[in-house]
MARFIKOL-673075 format. One record per residue (C-alpha): residue number from 1; residue in three letters; x, y, z. Coordinates in nm, 2 decimals, decimal comma, m for minus. Example, Ala and Ser with C-alpha at 12.3 -4.5 7.8 and 13.67 -1.06 7.14 Angstrom:
// MARFIKOL-673075
    k    r      c1      c2      c3
    1  ala    1,23   m0,45    0,78
    2  ser    1,37   m0,11    0,71
// end
This chain:
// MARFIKOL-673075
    k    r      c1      c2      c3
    1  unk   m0,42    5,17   m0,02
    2  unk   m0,14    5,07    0,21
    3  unk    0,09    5,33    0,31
    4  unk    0,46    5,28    0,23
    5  unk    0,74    5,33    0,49
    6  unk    1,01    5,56    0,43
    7  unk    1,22    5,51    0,70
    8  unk    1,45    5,20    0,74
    9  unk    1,78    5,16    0,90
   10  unk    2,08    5,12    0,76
   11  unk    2,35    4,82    0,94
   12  unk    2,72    4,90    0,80
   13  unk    2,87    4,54    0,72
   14  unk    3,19    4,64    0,84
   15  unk    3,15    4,76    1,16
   16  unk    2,77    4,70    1,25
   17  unk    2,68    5,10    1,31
   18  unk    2,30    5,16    1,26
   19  unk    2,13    5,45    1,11
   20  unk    1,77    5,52    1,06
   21  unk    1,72    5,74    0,74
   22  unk    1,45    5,86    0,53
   23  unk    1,46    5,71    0,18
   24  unk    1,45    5,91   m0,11
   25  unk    1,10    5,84   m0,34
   26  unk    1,22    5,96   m0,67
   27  unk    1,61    5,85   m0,68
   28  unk    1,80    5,58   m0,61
   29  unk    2,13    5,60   m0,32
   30  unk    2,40    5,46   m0,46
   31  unk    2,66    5,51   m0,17
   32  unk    2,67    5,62    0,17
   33  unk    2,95    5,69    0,42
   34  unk    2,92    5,49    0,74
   35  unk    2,86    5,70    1,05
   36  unk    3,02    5,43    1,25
   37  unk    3,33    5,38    1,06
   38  unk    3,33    5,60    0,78
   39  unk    3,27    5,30    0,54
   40  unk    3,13    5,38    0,17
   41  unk    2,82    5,18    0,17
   42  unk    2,77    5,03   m0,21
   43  unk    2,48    4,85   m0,33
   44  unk    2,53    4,42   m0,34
   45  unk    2,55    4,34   m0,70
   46  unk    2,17    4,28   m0,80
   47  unk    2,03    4,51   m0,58
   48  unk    1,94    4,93   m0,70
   49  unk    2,07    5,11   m0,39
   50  unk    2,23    5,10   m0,04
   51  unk    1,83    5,04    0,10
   52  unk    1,79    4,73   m0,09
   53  unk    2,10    4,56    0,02
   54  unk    2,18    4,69    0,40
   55  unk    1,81    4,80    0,53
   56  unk    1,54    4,67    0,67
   57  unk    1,29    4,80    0,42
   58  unk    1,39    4,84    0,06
   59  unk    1,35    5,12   m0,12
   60  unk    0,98    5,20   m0,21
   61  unk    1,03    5,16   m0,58
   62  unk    1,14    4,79   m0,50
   63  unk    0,86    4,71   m0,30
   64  unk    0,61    4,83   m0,57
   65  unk    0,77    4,55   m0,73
   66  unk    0,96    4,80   m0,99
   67  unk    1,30    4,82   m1,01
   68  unk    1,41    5,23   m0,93
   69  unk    1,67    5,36   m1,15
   70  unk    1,62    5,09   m1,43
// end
């Protein structure tokens, strides 16, 4: 069994601020606030949260090949 990363780091679009956080397992995050710039991160449309569209790992339940918060 491979063990899943929970960490990945967030790039703002806006202003290119990086963050490494620890994604949540059992919810999705639909928004974050920029610690760069104070952007509100939103997911892309297609994707289920801010990990999915501006991390460099997606969120678990997307790389289980589930969708999280369907």
């Amino acid at each position: 069994m491979t063990r899943i990363s929970l960490q990945s780091t967030l790039r703002c679009p806006k202003c290119g601020h990086r963050e490494t956080l620890e994604m949540p397992t059992d919810c999705c995050r639909w928004f974050h606030a920029c610690g760069g710039c104070g952007a509100i991160l939103r997911p892309k449309p297609g994707d289920c949260c801010v990990f999915c569209s501006y991390g460099t790992h997606p969120c678990p339940p997307a790389r289980d090949g589930g969708h999280c918060c369907g």
